[in-house]
N, C-alpha and C positions, 0 to 999 in steps of 0.2 A: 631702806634696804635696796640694796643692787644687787643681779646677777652678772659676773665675770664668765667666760667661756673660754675656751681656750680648746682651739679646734685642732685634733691630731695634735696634742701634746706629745705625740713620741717621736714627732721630728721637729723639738724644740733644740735650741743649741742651748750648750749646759748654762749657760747664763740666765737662759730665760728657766731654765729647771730651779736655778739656784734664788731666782727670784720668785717662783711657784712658791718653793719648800721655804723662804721666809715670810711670804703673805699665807702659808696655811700654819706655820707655827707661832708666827708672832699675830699676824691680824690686823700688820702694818709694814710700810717700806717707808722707806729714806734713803733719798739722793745724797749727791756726795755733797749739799752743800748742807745737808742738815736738817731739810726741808721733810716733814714727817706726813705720810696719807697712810688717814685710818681705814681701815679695812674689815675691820671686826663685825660689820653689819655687812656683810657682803657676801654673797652665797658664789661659791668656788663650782664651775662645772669644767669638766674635762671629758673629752670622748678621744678614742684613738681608735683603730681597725688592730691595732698587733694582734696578733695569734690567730690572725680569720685564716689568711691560709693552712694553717696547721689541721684547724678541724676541720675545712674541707674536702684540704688532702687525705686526711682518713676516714671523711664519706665516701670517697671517690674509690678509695682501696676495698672496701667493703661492699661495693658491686662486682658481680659477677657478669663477664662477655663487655659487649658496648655498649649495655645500659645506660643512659642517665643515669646518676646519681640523682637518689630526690634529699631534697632541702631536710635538715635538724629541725624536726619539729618542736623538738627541746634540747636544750644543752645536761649532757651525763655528769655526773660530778667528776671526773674525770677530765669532761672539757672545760669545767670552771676553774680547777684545780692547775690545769695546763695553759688557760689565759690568763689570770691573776698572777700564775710564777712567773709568763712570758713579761704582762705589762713590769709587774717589779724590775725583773732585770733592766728591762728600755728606761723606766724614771728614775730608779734607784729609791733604798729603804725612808730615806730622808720625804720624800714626795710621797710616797704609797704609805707610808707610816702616820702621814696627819693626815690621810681622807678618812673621813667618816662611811664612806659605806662606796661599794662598787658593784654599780648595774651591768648586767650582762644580757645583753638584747642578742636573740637568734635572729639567722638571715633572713630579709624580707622572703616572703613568699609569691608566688607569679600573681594572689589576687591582691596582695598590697601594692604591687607594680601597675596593673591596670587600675584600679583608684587611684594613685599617681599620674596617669596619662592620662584618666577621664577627668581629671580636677582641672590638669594643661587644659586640653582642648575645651572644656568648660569655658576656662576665662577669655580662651582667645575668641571664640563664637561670639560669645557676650560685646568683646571688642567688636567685633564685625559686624554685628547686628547694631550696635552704640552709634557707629559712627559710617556704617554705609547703608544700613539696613536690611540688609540681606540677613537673612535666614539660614542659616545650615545647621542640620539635625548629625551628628555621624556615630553610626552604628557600630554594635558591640564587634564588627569583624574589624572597624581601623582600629579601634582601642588595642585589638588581638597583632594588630600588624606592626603596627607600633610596637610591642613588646618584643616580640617576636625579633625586630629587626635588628637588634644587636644591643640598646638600649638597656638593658635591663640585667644583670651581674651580680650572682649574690654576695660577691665579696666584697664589692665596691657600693651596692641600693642603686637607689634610682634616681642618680645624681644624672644620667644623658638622659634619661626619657623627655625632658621637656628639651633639648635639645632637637632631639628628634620627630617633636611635634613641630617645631618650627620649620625642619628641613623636611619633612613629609607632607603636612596638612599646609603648615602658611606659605608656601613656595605654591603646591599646589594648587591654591585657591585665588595667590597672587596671580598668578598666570589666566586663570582662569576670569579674572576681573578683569585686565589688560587685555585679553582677546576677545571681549565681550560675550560672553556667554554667561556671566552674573552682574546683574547688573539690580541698579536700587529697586525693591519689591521684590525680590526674586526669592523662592526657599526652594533650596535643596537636601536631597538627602548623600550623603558620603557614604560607601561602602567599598568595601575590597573583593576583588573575584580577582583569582589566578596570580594571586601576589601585584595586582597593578589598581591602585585608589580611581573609585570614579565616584561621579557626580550625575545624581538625579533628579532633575526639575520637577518639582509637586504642583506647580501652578507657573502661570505663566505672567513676566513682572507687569505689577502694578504700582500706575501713582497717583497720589488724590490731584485732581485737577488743579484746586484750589489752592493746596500749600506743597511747596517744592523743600527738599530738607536743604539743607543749608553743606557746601561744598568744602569738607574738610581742608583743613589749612596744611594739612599734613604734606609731600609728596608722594608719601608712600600708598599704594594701594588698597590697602587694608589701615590706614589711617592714624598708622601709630605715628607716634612723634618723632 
C-alpha cells in the first residue's frame, strides 16, 4: 500500500483533475505509450482551503462593533453543506463523485498555534544545545510573541510560524553568540517584556577543564549545516 497526496488540489490544471478522476475510477493510468501503473492499492488524499474564506466572512459578519471575531468552534451543517458544494464546483462531479468520504477540519485555534511554535523552538534549542552547548529555556511570553506577531492566520494554519521562529529566536540568539554574550556552557532563559525578546543568564559559562567539545564544522553560529 501507498499513500498519494495531492496538495491544494483545487489549483490543479484540469489535466492533473483529469488524471485524479481516472486514478480514483479506474485504479490505474497509462501513458501514451501503453505502459500501465496499478494503483488499486493506493490510498488517494487530497486537502484544498476552498470555501475557508466564505465561512469566515460570515464569522466576521456576525460580530457586533470592532470585536474580533472568535474562531468556529464547529462547523453548522450549513457550513458543511456550503464547503462540499464550493469544493464540487472547483473539481468537478467526475473527481468529488469517486471520493469515498470528505473531512472537514475547523480553523486551527490560537492554542494549536502555540504547540506549533513550542514544537519549532523545541527542535531549534535541541540544535543549539547538540551542537554548541548552550542552554536556552524560552518562556511561554516568546511562544505568545511569536503568535502574536503575524504568523498565525486562520485561514491559511500555521504554515509561517516556524518562519518566524527562525526570524525572531534564531537571528536573535545568532547575534547574541557572535557578540559574545553566549558562549559554550552558558544557559539562558528567553522572555518577552514590552514587545522586545531578551535573554537571561542562570549561571555563568562553564567548561570541564579536561574535555573541550569539539568546533562545529558548520560556519554558521548556531551550527546548522
Amino acid at each position: 500500500y501507498r499513500v498519494l497526496l495531492f496538495e491544494h488540489v483545487d489549483r490543479a490544471a484540469p489535466e492533473v483533475l483529469g488524471l485524479v478522476s481516472q486514478i480514483l475510477s479506474t485504479g490505474r493510468i497509462t501513458d501514451t505509450h501503453g505502459r500501465c501503473l496499478d494503483m488499486r492499492n493506493t490510498v488517494v488524499v487530497m486537502t484544498s482551503n476552498a470555501g475557508t474564506d466564505a465561512i469566515l466572512s460570515g464569522a466576521t459578519k456576525r460580530v457586533v462593533g470592532f470585536a474580533a471575531p472568535p474562531l468556529p468552534v464547529a462547523l453548522t451543517a450549513d457550513d458543511e453543506t456550503q464547503l462540499v458544494r464550493h469544493v464540487t464546483n472547483l473539481l468537478g462531479d467526475d473527481v468529488c463523485g469517486a471520493v469515498d468520504d470528505v473531512v472537514l477540519f475547523r480553523p486551527l485555534s490560537d492554542e494549536a498555534g502555540r504547540a506549533v511554535v513550542r514544537k519549532a523552538l523545541d527542535e531549534c534549542l535541541a540544535q543549539l544545545f547538540e551542537n554548541r552547548l548552550i542552554e536556552v529555556v524560552a518562556s511561554d511570553s516568546v511562544v505568545q510573541h511569536i503568535v502574536d506577531s503575524g504568523g498565525f492566520d486562520p485561514a491559511t494554519g500555521a504554515r509561517a510560524l516556524r518562519g518566524l521562529v527562525a526570524d525572531l529566536v534564531v537571528d536573535f540568539l545568532t547575534e547574541q553568540i557572535l557578540d559574545g554574550v553566549l558562549r559554550t556552557g552558558s544557559r539562558v532563559t528567553l522572555s518577552v517584556q514590552g514587545g522586545v525578546l531578551l535573554s537571561c543568564a542562570e549561571k555563568a559559562p562553564m567548561v570541564a577543564s579536561n574535555t573541550q567539545p569539539t568546533a562545529p564544522t558548520s560556519t554558521d553560529p548556531l551550527g546548522r549545516p
